[in-house]
C-alpha positions as CSV (number, residue, x, y, z in Angstrom):
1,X,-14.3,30.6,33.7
2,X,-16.0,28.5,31.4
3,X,-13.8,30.0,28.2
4,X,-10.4,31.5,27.9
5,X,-9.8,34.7,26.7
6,X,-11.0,35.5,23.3
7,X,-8.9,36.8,20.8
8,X,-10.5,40.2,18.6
9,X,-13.3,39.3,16.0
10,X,-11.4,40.9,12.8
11,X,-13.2,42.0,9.8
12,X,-11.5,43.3,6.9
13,X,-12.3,44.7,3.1
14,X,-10.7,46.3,0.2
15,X,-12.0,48.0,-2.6
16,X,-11.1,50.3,-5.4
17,X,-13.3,52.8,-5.8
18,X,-13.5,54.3,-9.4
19,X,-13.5,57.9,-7.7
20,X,-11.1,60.7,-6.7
21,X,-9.5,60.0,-3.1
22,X,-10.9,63.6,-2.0
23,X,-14.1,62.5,-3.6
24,X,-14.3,58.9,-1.8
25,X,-12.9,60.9,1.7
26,X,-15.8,63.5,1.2
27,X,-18.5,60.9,1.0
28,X,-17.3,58.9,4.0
29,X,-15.8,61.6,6.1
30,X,-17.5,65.3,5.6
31,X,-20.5,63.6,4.7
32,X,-20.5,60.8,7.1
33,X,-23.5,61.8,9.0
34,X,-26.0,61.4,5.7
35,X,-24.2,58.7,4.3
36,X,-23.5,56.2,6.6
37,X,-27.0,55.0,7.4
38,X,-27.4,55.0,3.2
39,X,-24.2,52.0,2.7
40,X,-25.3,50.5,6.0
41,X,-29.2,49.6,6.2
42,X,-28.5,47.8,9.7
43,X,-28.4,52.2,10.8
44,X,-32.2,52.7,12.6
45,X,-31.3,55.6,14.3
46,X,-28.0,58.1,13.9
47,X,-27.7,61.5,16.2
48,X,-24.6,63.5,16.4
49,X,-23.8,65.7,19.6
50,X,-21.6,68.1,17.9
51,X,-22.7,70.8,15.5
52,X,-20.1,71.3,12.7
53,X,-17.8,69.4,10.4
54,X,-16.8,66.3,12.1
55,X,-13.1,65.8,13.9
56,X,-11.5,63.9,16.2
57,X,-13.4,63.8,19.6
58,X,-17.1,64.1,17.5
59,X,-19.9,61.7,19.0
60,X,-22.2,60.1,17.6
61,X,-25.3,57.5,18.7
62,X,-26.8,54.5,16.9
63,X,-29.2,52.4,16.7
64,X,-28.6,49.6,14.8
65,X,-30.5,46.0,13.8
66,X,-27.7,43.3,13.0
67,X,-29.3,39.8,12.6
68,X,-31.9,40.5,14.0
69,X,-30.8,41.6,17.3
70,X,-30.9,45.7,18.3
71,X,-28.2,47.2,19.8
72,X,-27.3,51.0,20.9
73,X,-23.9,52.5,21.0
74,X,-22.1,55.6,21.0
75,X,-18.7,56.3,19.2
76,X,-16.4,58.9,19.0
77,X,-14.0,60.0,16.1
78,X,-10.6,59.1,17.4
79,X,-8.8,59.8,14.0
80,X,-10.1,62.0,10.8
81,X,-6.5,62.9,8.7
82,X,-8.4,64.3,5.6
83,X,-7.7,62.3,2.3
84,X,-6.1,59.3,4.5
85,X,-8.0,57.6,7.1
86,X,-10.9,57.9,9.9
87,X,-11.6,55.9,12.6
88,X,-14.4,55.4,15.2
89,X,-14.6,53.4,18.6
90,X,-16.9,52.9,21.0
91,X,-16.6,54.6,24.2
92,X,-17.1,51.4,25.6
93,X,-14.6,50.1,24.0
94,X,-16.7,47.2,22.5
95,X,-15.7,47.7,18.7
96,X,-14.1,50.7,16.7
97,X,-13.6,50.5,13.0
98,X,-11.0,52.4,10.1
99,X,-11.6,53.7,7.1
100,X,-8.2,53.8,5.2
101,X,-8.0,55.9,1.8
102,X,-5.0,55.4,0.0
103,X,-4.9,56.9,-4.1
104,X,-4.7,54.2,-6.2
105,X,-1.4,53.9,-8.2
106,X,-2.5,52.6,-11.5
107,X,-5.5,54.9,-12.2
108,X,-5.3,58.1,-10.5
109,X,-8.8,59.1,-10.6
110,X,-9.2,55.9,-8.1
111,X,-9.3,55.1,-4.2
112,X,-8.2,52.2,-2.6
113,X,-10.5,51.8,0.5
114,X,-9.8,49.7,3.3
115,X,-12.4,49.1,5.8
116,X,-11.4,47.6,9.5
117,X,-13.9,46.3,11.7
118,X,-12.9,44.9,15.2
119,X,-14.4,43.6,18.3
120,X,-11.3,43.8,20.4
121,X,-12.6,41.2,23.2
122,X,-15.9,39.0,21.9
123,X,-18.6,39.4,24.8
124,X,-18.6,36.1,26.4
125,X,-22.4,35.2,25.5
126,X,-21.1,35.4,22.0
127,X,-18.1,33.3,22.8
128,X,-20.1,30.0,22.0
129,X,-21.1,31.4,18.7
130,X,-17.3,33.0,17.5
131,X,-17.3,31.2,14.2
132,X,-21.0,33.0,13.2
133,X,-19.6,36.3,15.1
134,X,-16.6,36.1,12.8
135,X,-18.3,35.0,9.7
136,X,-21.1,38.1,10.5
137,X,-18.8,40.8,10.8
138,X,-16.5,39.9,7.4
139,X,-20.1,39.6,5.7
140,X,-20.6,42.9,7.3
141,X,-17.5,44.4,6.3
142,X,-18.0,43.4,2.3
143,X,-21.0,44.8,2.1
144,X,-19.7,47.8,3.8
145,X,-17.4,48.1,1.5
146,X,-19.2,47.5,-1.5
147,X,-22.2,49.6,-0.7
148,X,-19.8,52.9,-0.2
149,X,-18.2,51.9,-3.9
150,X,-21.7,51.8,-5.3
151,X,-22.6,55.1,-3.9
152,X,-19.5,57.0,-4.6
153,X,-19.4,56.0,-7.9
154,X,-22.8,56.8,-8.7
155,X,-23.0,60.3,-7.2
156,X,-19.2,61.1,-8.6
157,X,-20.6,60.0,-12.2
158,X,-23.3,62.9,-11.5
């Protein structure tokens, strides 16, 4: 083996969000479907297979372009706790990601979002370029974060 194990590719952002926790929650969760190709551009493609609201066990497929490079994936919600957190993971298990919501305790009309990205074992191809990998997905994660804060706070001023 021409590279040890890797160790999980971590990206991580926090925001406050001048918005409501069941506001914020609403946007990201109940409204995930319409949304989430909005704060992320990289989204080409997004199908559900379930009809409904959204819970845990809910898949979903993507297409998405990151740097240039296309990739397809499916994930399923492994954890929607209204007003506190949702998660997603790959049913390969190549990445799954958290959206934590937590009311902010200085201003209560605001949301602390946390946003958790991780590649739990880097594909070995990538190992050679970890530092870029790493440096990708906290890029990715920012942007994630600020996008959503942007959009919330523009359709909550509405």
């Amino acid at each position: 083996m021409l590279f040890g194990p890797s160790k999980p590719v971590i990206g991580r952002s926090n925001i406050l969000i001048y918005a409501p926790i069941e506001a914020v929650f609403s946007f990201v969760g109940h409204d995930f479907f319409d949304n989430y190709p909005r704060w992320s551009s990289e989204v080409i493609d997004l199908k559900r297979d379930f009809e409904g609201a959204m819970k845990v066990g809910s898949q979903m497929q993507q297409i998405r372009a990151d740097h240039g490079r296309q990739t397809q994936s499916t994930f399923v919600v492994t954890q929607f706790e209204e007003d506190v957190c949702l998660t997603f993971e790959d049913v390969a298990k190549k990445y799954r990601c958290l959206y934590r919501f937590e009311q902010s305790t200085h201003q209560p009309t605001a949301t602390h979002l946390t946003f958790i990205f991780e590649f739990p074992v880097l594909d070995p191809l990538l190992r050679p370029f970890e530092k870029l990998v790493r440096n990708a997905v906290q890029e990715g994660a920012n942007n994630n974060t600020k996008n959503i804060k942007a959009l919330t706070e523009k359709v909550h001023r509405t």
